[in-house]
Every structure is written in structure tokens, then in C-alpha cells.
GUKE-684326 format. One record per residue (C-alpha): x, y, z. Coordinates in steps of 0.05 Angstrom, whole numbers. Layout:
% GUKE-684326
<px->X | py->Y | pz->Z>;
...
This chain:
% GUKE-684326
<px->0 | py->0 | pz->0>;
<px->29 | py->69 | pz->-23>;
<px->19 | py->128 | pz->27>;
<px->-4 | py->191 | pz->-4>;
<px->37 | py->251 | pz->2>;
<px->-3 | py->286 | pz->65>;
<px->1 | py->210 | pz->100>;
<px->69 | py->218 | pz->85>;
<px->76 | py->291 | pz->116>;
<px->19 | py->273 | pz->178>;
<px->76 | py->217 | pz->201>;
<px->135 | py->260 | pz->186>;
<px->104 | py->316 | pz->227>;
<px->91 | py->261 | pz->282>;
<px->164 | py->241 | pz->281>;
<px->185 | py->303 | pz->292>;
<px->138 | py->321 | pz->336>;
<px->154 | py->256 | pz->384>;
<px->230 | py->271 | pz->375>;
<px->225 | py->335 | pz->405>;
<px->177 | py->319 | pz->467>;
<px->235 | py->267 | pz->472>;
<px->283 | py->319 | pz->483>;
<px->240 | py->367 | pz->522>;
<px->216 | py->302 | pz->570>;
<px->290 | py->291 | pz->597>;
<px->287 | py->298 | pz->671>;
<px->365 | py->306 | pz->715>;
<px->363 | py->259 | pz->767>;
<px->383 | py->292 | pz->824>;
<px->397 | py->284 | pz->907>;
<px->320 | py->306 | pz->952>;
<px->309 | py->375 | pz->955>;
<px->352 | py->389 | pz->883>;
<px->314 | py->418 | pz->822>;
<px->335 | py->438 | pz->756>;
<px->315 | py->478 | pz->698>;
<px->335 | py->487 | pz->627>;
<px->361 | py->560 | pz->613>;
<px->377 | py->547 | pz->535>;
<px->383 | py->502 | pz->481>;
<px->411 | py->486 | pz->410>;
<px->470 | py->534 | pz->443>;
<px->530 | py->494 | pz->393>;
<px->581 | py->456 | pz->422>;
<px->585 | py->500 | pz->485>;
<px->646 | py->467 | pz->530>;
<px->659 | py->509 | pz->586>;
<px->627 | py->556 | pz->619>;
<px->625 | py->616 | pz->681>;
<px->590 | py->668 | pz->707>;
<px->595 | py->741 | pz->731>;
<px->578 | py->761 | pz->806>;
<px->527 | py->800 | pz->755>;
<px->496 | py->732 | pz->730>;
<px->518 | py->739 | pz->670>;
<px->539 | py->679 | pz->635>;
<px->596 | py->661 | pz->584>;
<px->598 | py->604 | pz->548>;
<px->655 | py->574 | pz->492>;
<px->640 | py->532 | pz->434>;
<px->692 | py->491 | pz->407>;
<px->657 | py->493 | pz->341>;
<px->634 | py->557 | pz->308>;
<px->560 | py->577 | pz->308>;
<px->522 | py->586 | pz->239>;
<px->544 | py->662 | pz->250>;
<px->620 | py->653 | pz->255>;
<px->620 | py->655 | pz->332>;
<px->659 | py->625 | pz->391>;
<px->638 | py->660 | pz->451>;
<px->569 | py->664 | pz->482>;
<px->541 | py->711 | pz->532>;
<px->475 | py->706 | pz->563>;
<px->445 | py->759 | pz->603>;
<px->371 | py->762 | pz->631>;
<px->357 | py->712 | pz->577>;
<px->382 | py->745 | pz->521>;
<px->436 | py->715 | pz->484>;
<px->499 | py->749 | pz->447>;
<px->552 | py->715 | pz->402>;
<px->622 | py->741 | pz->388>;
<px->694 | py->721 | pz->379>;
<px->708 | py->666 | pz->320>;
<px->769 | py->624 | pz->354>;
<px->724 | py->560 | pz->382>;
<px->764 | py->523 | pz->430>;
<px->739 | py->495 | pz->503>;
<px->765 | py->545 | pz->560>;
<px->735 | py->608 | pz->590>;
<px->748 | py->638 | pz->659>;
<px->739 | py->698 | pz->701>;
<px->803 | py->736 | pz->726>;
<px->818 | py->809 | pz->742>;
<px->762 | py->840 | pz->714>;
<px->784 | py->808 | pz->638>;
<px->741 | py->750 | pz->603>;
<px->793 | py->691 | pz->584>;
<px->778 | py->647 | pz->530>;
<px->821 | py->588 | pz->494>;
<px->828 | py->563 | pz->422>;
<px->856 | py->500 | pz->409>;
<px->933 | py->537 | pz->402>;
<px->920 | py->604 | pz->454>;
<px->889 | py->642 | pz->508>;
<px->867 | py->713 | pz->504>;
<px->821 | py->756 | pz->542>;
<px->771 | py->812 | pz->529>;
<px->759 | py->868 | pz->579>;
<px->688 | py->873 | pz->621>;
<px->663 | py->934 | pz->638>;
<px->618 | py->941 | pz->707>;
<px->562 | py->901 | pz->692>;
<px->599 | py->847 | pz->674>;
<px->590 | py->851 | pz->598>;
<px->650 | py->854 | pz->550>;
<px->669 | py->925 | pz->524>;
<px->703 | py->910 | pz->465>;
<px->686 | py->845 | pz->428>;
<px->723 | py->855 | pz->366>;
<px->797 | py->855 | pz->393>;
<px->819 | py->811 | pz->450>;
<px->899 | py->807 | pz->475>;
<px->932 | py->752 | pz->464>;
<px->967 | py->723 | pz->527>;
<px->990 | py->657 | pz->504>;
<px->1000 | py->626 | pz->435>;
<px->1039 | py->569 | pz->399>;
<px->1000 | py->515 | pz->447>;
<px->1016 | py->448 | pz->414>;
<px->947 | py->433 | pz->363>;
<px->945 | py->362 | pz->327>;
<px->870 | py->351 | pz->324>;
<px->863 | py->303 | pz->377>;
<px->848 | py->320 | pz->457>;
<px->869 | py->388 | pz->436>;
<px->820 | py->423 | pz->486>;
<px->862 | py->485 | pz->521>;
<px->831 | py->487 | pz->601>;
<px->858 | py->541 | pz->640>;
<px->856 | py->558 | pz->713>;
<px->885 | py->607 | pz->758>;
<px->924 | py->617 | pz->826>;
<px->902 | py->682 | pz->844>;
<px->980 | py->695 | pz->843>;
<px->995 | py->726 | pz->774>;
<px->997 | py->650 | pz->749>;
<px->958 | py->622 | pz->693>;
<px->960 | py->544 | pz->681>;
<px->941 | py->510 | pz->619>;
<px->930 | py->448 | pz->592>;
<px->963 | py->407 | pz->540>;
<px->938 | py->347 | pz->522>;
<px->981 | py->286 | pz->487>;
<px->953 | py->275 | pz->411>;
<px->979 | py->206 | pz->420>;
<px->938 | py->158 | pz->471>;
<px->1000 | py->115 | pz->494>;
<px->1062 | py->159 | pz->463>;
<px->1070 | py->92 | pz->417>;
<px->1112 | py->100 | pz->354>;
<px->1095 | py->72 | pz->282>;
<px->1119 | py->2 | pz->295>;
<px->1074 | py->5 | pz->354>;
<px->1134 | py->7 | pz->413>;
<px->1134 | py->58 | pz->458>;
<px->1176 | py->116 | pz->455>;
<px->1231 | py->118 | pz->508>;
<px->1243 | py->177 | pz->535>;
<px->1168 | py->201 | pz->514>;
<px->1183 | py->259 | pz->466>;
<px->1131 | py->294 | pz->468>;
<px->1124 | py->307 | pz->537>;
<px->1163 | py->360 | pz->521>;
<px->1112 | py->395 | pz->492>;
<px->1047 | py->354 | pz->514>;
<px->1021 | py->310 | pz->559>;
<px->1019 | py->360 | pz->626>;
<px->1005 | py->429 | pz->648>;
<px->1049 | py->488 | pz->636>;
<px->1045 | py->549 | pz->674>;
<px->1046 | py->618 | pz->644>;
<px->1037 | py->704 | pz->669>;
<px->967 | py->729 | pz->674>;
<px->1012 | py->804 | pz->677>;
<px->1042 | py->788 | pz->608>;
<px->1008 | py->798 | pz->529>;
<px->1034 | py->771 | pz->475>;
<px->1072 | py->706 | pz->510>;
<px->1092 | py->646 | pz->474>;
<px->1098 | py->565 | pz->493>;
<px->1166 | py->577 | pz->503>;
<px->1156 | py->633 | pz->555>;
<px->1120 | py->585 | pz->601>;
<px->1150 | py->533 | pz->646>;
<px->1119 | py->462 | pz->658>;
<px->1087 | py->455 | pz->717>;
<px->1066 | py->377 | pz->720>;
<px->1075 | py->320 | pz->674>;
<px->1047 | py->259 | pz->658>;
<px->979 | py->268 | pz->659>;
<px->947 | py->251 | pz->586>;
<px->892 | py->301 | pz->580>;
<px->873 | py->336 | pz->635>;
<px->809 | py->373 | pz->619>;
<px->781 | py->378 | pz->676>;
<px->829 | py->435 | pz->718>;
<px->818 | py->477 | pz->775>;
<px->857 | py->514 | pz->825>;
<px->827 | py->498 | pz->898>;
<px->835 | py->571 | pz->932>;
<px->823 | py->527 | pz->997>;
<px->882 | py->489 | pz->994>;
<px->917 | py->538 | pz->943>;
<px->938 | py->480 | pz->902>;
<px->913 | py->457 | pz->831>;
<px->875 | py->395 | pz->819>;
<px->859 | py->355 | pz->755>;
<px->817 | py->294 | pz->729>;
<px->848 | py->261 | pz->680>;
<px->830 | py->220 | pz->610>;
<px->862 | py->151 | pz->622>;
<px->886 | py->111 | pz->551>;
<px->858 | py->58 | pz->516>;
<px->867 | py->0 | pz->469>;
<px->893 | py->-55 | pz->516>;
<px->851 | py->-117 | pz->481>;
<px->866 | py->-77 | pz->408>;
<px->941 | py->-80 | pz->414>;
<px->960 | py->-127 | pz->472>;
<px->903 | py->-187 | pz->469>;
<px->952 | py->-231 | pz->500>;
<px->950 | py->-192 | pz->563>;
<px->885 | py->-161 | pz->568>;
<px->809 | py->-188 | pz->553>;
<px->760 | py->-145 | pz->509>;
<px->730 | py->-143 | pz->584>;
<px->796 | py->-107 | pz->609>;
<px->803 | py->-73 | pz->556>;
<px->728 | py->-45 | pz->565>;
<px->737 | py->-23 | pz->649>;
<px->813 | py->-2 | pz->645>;
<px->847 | py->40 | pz->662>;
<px->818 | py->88 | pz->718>;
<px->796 | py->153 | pz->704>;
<px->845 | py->205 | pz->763>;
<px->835 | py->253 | pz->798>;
<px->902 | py->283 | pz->824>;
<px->920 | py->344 | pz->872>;
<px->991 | py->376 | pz->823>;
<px->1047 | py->409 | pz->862>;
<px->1101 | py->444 | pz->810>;
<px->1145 | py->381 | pz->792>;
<px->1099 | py->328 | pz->800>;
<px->1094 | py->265 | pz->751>;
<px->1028 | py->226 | pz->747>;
<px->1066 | py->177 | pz->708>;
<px->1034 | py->174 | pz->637>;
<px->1049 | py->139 | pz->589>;
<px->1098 | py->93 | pz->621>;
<px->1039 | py->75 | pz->669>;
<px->970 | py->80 | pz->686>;
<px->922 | py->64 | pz->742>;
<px->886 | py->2 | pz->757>;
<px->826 | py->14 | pz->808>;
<px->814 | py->-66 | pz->810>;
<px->883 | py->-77 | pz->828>;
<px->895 | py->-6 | pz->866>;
<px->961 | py->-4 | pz->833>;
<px->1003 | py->31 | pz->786>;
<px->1008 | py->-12 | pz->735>;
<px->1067 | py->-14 | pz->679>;
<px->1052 | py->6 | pz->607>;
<px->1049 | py->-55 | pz->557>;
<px->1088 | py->-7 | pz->508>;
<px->1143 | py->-7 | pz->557>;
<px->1146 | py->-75 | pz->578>;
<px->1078 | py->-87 | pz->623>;
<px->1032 | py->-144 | pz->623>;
<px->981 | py->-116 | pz->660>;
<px->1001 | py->-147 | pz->730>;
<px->1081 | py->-110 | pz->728>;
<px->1076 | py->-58 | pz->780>;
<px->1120 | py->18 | pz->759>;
<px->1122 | py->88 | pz->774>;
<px->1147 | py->83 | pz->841>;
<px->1154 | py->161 | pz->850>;
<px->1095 | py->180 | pz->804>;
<px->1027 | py->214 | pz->832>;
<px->976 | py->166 | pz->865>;
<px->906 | py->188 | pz->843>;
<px->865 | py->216 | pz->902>;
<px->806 | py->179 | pz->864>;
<px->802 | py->124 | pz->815>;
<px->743 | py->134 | pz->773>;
<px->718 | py->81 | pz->721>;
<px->735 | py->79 | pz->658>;
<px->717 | py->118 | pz->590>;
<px->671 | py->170 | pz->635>;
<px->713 | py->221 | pz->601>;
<px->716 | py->269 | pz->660>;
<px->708 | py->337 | pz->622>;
<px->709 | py->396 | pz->679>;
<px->725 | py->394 | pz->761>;
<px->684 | py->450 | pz->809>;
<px->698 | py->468 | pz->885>;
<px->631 | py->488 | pz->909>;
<px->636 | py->540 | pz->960>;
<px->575 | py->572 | pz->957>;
<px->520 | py->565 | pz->1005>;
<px->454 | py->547 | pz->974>;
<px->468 | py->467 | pz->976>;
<px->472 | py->430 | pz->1049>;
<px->530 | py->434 | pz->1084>;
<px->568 | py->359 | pz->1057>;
<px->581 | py->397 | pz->987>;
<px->619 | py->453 | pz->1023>;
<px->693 | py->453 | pz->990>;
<px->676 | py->383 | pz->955>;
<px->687 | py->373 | pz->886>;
<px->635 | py->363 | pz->833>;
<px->657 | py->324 | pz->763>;
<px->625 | py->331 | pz->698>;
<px->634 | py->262 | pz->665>;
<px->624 | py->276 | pz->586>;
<px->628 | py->191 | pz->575>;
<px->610 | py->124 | pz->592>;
<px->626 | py->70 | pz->630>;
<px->617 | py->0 | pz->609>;
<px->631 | py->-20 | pz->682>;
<px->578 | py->15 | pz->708>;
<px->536 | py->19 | pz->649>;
<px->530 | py->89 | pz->667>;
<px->549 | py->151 | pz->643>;
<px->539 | py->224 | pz->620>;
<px->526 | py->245 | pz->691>;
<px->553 | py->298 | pz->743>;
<px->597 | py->268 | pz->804>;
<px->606 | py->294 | pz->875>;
<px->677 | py->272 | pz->909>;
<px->668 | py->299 | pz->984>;
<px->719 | py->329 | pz->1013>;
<px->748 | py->347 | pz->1080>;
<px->804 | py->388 | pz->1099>;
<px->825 | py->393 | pz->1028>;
<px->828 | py->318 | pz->1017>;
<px->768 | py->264 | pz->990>;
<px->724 | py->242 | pz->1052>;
<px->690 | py->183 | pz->1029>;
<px->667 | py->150 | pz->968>;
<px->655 | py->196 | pz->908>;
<px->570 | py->183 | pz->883>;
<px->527 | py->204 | pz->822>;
<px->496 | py->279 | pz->838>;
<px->462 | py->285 | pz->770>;
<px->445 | py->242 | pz->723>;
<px->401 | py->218 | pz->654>;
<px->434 | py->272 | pz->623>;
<px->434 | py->215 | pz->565>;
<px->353 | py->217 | pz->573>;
<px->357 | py->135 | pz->561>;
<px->380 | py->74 | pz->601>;
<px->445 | py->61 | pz->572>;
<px->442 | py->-8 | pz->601>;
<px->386 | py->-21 | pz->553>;
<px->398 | py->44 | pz->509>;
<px->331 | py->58 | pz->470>;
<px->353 | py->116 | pz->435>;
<px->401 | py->169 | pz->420>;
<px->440 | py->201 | pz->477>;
<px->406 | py->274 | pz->482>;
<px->464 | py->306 | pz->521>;
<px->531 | py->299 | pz->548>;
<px->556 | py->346 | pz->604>;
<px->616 | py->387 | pz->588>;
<px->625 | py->450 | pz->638>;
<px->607 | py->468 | pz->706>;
<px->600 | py->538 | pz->736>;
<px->577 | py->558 | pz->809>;
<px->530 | py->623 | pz->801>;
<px->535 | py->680 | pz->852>;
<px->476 | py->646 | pz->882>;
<px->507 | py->579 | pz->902>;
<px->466 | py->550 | pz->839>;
<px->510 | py->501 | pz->800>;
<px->499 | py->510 | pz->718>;
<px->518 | py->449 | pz->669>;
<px->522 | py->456 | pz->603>;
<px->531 | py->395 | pz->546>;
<px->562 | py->395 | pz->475>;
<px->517 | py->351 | pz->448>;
<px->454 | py->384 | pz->448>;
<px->480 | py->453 | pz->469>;
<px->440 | py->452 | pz->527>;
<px->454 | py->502 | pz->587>;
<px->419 | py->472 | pz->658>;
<px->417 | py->506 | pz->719>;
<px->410 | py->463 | pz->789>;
<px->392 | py->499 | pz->846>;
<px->370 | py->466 | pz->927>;
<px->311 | py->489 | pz->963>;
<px->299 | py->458 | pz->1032>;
């Protein structure tokens, strides 16, 4: 039986009409007493995000928008677009708007409202960030100190050469693969003006300095194919839960050990790299980092938040909330927020899910596309927490009412 053509346009209407109650239906999961709200949507690829003592919200895109633009700003609702370098990073500091690209860092004056005064020529403060299409994401942070710390992530998951060895010393983590530290006093600085601060952590997107303990802190993307390269060592299982995903506390120096190891949360060990002679039992990095948390595997943890305000109870004081952009096979879980307690500047207990079904279905039985993946976190003037995803360019807003 043929349909004719306003059949055919009733059911395409009704697909597109059930597709978008879909998206509007999606609920966050969230702790008694938590609600949120959807503040935007079909933003773009909108990665990280913060906001003004104003309220005013900035958001970056790592793609650019149909109209050529990076930057977001949204302000009593209203929404403005500007800047055409998409990238991941943007941060308040100083009464300046900072913003990364994939290679730099600049920043763009705010006037007193919190606004940017001049959105057609930001300073450069850093440039000639290594860039070779792969975890390329530029996360910033600062000390509060005249010190500006960036990410640079390793292009190459396990530093493995073209005949599939590992390279010994690890070339580029002279470049990659850690966190260099640069001037927020100085324009117009260059990689080679900066000085590395950590090393061996893969891709540390998720970066904050903690002004409580006045140190910075990480989570880190852990490697893959174990079972793809190594099957004599490691099952497709393995290979599926390994290795952890870290959270580290970084003092200038330190080495979380990557690539020559990684973490094993079954095992609780540091476990050799098979690219430099590990079988996955062969213990190694006997003076590299120990993560303060393991996290499970391939939750992709995307941006790190100390909550200080005061509109949630008093546990998420100074602990740390996670925005896991991933999944986890272990868990079958994933595209959620975290919460890592913390006392006295150090984890207090067992990190737990704060809010989740971003994905809007059960990924253990997955039913249909994943709607949203969270990206950024910000903590309002309020004490409200905002979450924004990349997927669906969504911007939520979680606030607690007793």
C-alpha cells in the first residue's frame, strides 16, 4: 500500500513532533530537595562555561555557530555571540574574560556590569599551544598569584611510535602531555615563555585551582586499546573497564606517570605500560602521583568544580563536583555529574552520582540516542550550580531548596 503525500507529511510531522517531546521530556536525576531547569538550548558545542557576580553567563563553543561565533554571553535571557576562535576554556580573572582556542588564550575586557566592552579585539596572552587535532582542548585555571595554568593534552593515547613500541624517553612530553604554567601580567607570551608545571597526565580537561588548599587539581582522560594491541594480556572485558579515570591534587614538579603507566582501580596499583614492557600485572612508577580517586573507565571526566557557595547542604561545602562527558561499560553508566566529598582539602569518602540521565535513556538497555553529554560546570553568585553539554547545546541550571 502506497501512502499519499499528506500520510506521508501527517507521520513525518509526528516524528518530529515525538523527537522533540523526547528531548524536552528529559528529567536530571538529582539528590532530595535538588531541582533543575533548562536555561537554553541548541547553544552549539558549548564546552565550558562561568559566570559574573552580575549573572551573567559566558559560554565557549569549540565549534563555530552558523554566524562565525565562539563565545556566548547570556544575560537576563538574552543571548549574544562574538569572537570566531572556538576552543573549550573560558574563565573569570581580574576583571578580563579569558577564553582558549585550540593553540592560545586571550582575554577581552568587562566593563561594570559584567558585559565585554570590546568584542572585536581581545589580547593575546599565550599562543603556539601544541594543536594536532586530537584531545586538543586548552583548560585554564588560575592561582590568584599572577599565574595562569594550561593544559596540553598528548595527541597520541599511549606515546607509541609507528611500529607500535613505545617511545623511550616520551618525546613529546616536552611539549604535551601536562600542564604548563604561564603570566596572567604578560600579552603577547609564547609556549616557550611558560614553564611546565606537572607531567604525565594525558589530558587533563578537567582543571581547577582549589583557593582552599591553594593547590591545583585535575581529572584526568586515562588511555585505551589494551585488548586492540596487547590481546595476550588483556580481555575485550579489560580492555572495556581499564584503566581508571584520576583525579590528582599537582604540586610544581609532580609526575602522574603517563604513558609509562597507568592506574588500575581493580588492582589499586600503578600498573606498567604494555608499550614499555607491562603485562598488566608488572607494577611501575614508584615516584609518580597516586590518584586521590580512581574513577571508572571511559567517563571522560570533562570539567572539576569546588563548590563554596551556600545554597546546597552543608556535605558539598569545598567538595568537588565532576562533569563526566562519557561512559562506563563497568557501570553501564554515564553522562552524569559526580560529587567527590571532601574534607580538609582531601576526599572524605566514596565519590556518588549527583546528576544524572543527562543521556535521557538507560544506557544499560539504550533505547535511543544520547540527548546530552555534560561538558562545563559553573557555580553562580547564588550557590546555583549550571551544566552545560556539547551535544545538544544545552545550558541547565541546578539549584537546592529545603
Amino acid at each position: 500500500m502506497k501512502l499519499n503525500h499528506s500520510l506521508k507529511l501527517f507521520f513525518c510531522l509526528l516524528l518530529i513532533s515525538l523527537s522533540s517531546h523526547a528531548q524536552e521530556s528529559v528529567q536530571l536525576i538529582l539528590p532530595e530537595g535538588f531541582q533543575s531547569e533548562v536555561l537554553g538550548k541548541d547553544l552549539g558545542k558549548t564546552r565550558h562555561l562561568t559566570v559574573t557576580d552580575q549573572g551573567v553567563i559566558y559560554l565557549n563553543r569549540s565549534k563555530l555557530a552558523e554566524d562565525g561565533s565562539s563565545l556566548l554571553m547570556i544575560k537576563e535571557g538574552k543571548t549574544k555571540s562574538f569572537g570566531s576562535l572556538p576552543g573549550t576554556g573560558v574563565e573569570l580573572h581580574n576583571g578580563y574574560l579569558y577564553a582558549s582556542s585550540n593553540s592560545a588564550i586571550y582575554r577581552y575586557p568587562l566593563n561594570s556590569d559584567g558585559e565585554v566592552a570590546d568584542t572585536e579585539h581581545p589580547e593575546l596572552i599565550v599562543s603556539g599551544l601544541a594543536d594536532h587535532g586530537r584531545d586538543n582542548a586548552k583548560p585554564f585555571t588560575f592561582d590568584g598569584k599572577g599565574n595562569l595554568y594550561v593544559t596540553i593534552g598528548s595527541w597520541n593515547d599511549p606515546c607509541r611510535d609507528e611500529t607500535g613500541k613505545g617511545i623511550m624517553p616520551c618525546t613529546i612530553l616536552d611539549s604535551a602531555g601536562g600542564v604548563w604554567q604561564f603570566s596572567t601580567d604578560r600579552t603577547n607570551q609564547h609556549f616557550e615563555d611558560g614553564k611546565r608545571y606537572a607531567t604525565g597526565v594525558k589530558n587533563a580537561v578537567a582543571l581547577t585551582w582549589n583557593h582552599q588548599t591553594q593547590s591545583l587539581f585535575t581529572a584526568v582522560h586515562g588511555r585505551g586499546q589494551f585488548h586492540d594491541k596487547y590481546p595476550q594480556y588483556y580481555t575485550a572485558q579489560q580492555s572495556a573497564e581499564l584503566p581508571a579515570e584520576t583525579l590528582y591534587e599537582l604540586q610544581y614538579g609532580d609526575d602522574a606517570g603517563w604513558p609509562y603507566i597507568y592506574y588500575d582501580q581493580f588492582q589499586k596499583k600503578k600498573i606498567q605500560a604494555p608499550e614499555y614492557g607491562g603485562d598488566g600485572k608488572k607494577t611501575g612508577g614508584e615516584n609518580a602521583l597516586d590518584p586521590l580517586v580512581a574513577f571508572p573507565a571511559h567517563l571522560g571526566p570533562n570539567d572539576l568544580l569546588f563548590y563554596t557557595g551556600k545554597m546546597f547542604p552543608k556535605k558539598y561545602r569545598n567538595g568537588a563536583f565532576v562533569a563526566f562527558h562519557g561512559q562506563s561499560p563497568e557501570l553501564k553508566k554515564g553522562y552524569l555529574v559526580a560529587f567527590v566529598p571532601f574534607k580538609k582539602g582531601k576526599p572524605n569518602g566514596k565519590w556518588e552520582i549527583f546528576a544524572d540521565n543527562f543521556a535521557g535513556v538507560d544506557l544499560a538497555v539504550p533505547t535511543g540516542p544520547i540527548q546530552h553529554r555534560p561538558c562545563g560546570l559553573a557555580q553562580g553568585p547564588d550557590g546555583a550550580l549550571y551544566v552545560c553539554d556539547d551535544l545538544g547545546g544545552t545550558l541547565f541550571k541546578i539549584t537546592y531548596e529545603k
